[in-house]
N, C-alpha and C positions, 0 to 999 in steps of 0.2 A: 235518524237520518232523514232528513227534506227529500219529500217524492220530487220527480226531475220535474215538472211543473210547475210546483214550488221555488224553486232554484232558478229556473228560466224567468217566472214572474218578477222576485228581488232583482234579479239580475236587470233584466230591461229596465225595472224603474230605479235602483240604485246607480245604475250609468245612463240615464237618461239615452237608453238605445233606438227605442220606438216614441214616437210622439203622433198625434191625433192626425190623421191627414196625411203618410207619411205611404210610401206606397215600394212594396220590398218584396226584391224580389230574390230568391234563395238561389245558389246555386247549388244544383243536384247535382252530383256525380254517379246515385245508385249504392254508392256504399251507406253505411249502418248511419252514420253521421250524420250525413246530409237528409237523408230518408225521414229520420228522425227529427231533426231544424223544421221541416216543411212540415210532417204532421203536427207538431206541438203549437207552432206557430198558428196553423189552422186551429188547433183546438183551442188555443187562446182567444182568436180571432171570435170564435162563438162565445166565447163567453162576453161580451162588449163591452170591455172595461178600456180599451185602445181602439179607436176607429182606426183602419188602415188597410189597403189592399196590397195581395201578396201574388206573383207568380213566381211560375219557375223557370230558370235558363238551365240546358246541360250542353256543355264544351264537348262538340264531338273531335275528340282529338285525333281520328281517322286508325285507330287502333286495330289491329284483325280481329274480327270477332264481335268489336263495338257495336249494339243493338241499341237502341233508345226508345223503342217500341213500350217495353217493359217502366219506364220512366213516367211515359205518356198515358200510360191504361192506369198508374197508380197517382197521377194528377188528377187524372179524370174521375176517378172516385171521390176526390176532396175538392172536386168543384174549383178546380185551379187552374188558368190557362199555364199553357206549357212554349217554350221554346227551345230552338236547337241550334244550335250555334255549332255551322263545319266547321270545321280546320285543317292546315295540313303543320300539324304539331311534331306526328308521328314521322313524317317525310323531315321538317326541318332540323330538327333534337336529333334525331335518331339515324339519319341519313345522309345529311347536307353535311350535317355539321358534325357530327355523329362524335355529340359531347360523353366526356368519360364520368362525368356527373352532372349528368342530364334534370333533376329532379328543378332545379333553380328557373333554369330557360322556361322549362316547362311550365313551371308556376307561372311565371312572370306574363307568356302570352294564354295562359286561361286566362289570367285575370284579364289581360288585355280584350281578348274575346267576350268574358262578362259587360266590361265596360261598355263596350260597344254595343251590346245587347239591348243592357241597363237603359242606355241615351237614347239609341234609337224605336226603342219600346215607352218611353216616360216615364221609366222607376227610378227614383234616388237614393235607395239605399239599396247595400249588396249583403245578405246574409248570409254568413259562410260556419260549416258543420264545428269548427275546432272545438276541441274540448278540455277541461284542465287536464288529462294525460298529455293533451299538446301541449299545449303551454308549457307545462313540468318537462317537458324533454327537449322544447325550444333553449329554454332557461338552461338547462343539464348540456346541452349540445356547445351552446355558447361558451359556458364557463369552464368544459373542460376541455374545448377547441380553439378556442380564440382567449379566453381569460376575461372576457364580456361579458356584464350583466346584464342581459339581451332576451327579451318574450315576445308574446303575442298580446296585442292592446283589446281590449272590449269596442271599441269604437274610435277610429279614426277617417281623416277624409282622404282619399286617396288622389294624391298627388293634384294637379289641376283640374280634374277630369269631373268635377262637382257630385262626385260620387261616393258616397260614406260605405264604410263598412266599417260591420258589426258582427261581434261575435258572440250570440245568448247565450252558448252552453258552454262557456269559460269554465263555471262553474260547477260544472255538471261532469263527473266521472266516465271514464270508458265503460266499466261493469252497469251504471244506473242509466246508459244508454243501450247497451246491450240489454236490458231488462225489461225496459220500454219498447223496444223493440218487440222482444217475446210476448210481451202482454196485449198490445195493440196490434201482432201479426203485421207488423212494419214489413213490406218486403223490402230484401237487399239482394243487390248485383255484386258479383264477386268481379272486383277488378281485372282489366284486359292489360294492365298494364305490363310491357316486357319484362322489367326486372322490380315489378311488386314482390316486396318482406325481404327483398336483397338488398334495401337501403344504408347509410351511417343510421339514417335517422330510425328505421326499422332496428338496427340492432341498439340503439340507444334507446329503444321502447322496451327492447326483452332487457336491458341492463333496468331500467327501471320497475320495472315489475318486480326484478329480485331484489331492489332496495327497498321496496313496498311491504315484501314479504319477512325482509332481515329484520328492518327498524322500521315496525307498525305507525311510530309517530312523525317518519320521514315528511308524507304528504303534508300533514297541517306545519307541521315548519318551512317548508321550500312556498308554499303558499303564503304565508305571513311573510319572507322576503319576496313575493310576487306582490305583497301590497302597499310595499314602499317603493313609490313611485319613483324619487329624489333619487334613488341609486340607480333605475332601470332606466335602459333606454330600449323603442318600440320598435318589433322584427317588422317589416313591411313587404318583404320577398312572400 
């Protein structure tokens, strides 16, 4: 198996995701994912095979508990400027509106939040943690919700907004991030989220995991119809 390194490097240059001069900035939310995006990306960055500069934005989505101190001390160790982006996400989703599946809304103004970050900082690309467990349960969620064959793209531009995102660790397993983690003492924030692992998409993670376990060749299959493009169409929520 390809160390996550390995997998991140094909990856950026088989999707032409980074290019020389290109200036990217991660969004950190503190979990394993993103924690992990922003060191590898650093440690790629040294090795100077990609010219490019990189920070970090984190969406304070006004949560109780929300800290971002911890965000900012583990930037500061990789030599990274850091940003914070308020919001009152938690007031609007959860309160105003006070959606019965909140997870959509939610997405939609982080991302809005990055955006505006992104521009008013000078970065143009947006690097976000997903990894092929997302992808595989985007795909799985789709097809046996909607009957859509519907994922997460490596690189796309978002809407007008001349903002690309990217996603390096496509490729790259929940367990060989989790591992990376442990190796390089990654610190992770355990989410403040109100109904974090009480998701559809949270239970269609544990449904996966046991199809992982049942039919060991499940992964490289559902991955090989993730690479015909011509059938799929691109998740952008």
């Amino acid at each position: 198996m390809k160390s996550l390194m390995a997998l991140l490097r094909n990856t950026i240059q088989n999707k032409s995701l980074i290019q020389n001069g290109d200036r990217i900035a991660v969004g950190l939310s503190g979990g394993k994912d993103s924690m992990v995006l922003l060191h590898s990306l650093v440690k790629l960055k040294s090795y100077n095979i990609i010219q490019f500069d990189i920070c970090a934005i984190t969406v304070n989505p006004g949560f109780d508990g929300f800290n971002s101190q911890p965000l900012k001390d583990f930037c500061d160790t990789l030599n990274v400027p850091f940003y914070e982006e308020k919001t009152d996400i938690f007031e609007i989703v959860f309160n105003i509106r006070n959606e019965k599946n909140p997870c959509s809304l939610c997405a939609k103004m982080r991302r809005g939040a990055l955006v505006q970050a992104i521009q008013r900082e000078g970065y143009t690309r947006l690097a976000l943690g997903h990894h092929n467990d997302d992808a595989l349960t985007t795909f799985l969620m789709n097809f046996t919700q909607t009957g859509r064959l519907k994922t997460l793209p490596y690189n796309t531009m978002l809407d007008q907004s001349g903002v690309r995102v990217i996603r390096p660790l496509l490729d790259v397993t929940e367990n060989q991030i989790i591992g990376y983690a442990h190796k390089h003492a990654v610190p992770v924030e355990k989410s403040k989220c109100p109904i974090d692992k009480t998701t559809n998409r949270a239970h269609m993670d544990d449904l996966l995991k046991v199809l992982f376990k049942s039919a060991p060749k499940a992964r490289a299959s559902m991955n090989r119809a993730l690479q015909n493009e011509d059938q799929l169409e691109l998740w952008f929520d």
